[in-house]
N, C-alpha and C positions, 0 to 999 in steps of 0.2 A: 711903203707897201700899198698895194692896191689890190680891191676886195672884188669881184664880180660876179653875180647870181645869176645864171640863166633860168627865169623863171619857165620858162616850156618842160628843160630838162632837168632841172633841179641840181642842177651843177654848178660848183662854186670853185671859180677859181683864183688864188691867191698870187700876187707877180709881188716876190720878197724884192730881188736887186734885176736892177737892167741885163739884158742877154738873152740870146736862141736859144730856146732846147735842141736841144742834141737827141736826146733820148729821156723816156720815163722811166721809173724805176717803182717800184710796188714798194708802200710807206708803211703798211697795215696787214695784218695774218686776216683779221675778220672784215676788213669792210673792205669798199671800194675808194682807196687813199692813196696819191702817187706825187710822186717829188717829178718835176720837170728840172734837168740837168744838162747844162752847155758842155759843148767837145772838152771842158779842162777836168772836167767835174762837178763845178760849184753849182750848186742848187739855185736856181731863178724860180721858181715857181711852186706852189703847191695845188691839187689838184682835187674835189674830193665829188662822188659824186650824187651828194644829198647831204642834207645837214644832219643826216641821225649817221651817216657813214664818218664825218670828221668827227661827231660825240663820241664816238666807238673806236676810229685812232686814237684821242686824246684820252678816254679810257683806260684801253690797253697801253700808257705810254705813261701811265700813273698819274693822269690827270692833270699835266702839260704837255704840252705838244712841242719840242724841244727838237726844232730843225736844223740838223748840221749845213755850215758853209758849205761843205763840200765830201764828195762821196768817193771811193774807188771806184771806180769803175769796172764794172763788171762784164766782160765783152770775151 
C-alpha cells in the first residue's frame, strides 16, 4: 500500500493493489471518498479528499474503513 498527500489540495491518495482505474465510484453518503476501480472491478485505489473527509468515511463505516476487493460494477 502506498499513502500520497497533495499538500496544495489536501488530497490523499491511497494505491491498495497494482492496476488502472477504470472508473470511480462514491465510498461515502457525507464526505468526499471514492474507490478507484479497474475494467474487472477490483478496487486499486482509494481516494479522499481532505483528511477530515476519510475521518468521516471511517466514521460512517463504524469506525473501520473496510475496503472490498472488488465491486459490481455499476454501468
Amino acid at each position: 500500500m502506498k499513502i500520497r498527500h497533495d499538500a496544495e489540495s489536501g488530497a490523499i491518495y491511497i494505491k491498495l493493489r497494482e492496476g488502472r482505474p477504470d472508473h470511480t465510484e462514491d465510498f461515502s453518503e457525507k464526505a468526499d471518498v471514492y474507490v478507484d476501480v479497474d475494467p474487472e472491478g477490483y478496487v486499486v485505489g482509494l481516494e479522499a479528499l481532505s483528511f477530515g473527509d476519510l475521518a468521516q468515511a471511517i466514521e460512517e463505516h463504524g469506525g473501520e474503513l473496510d475496503i472490498p476487493d472488488r465491486l459490481e460494477i455499476l454501468r
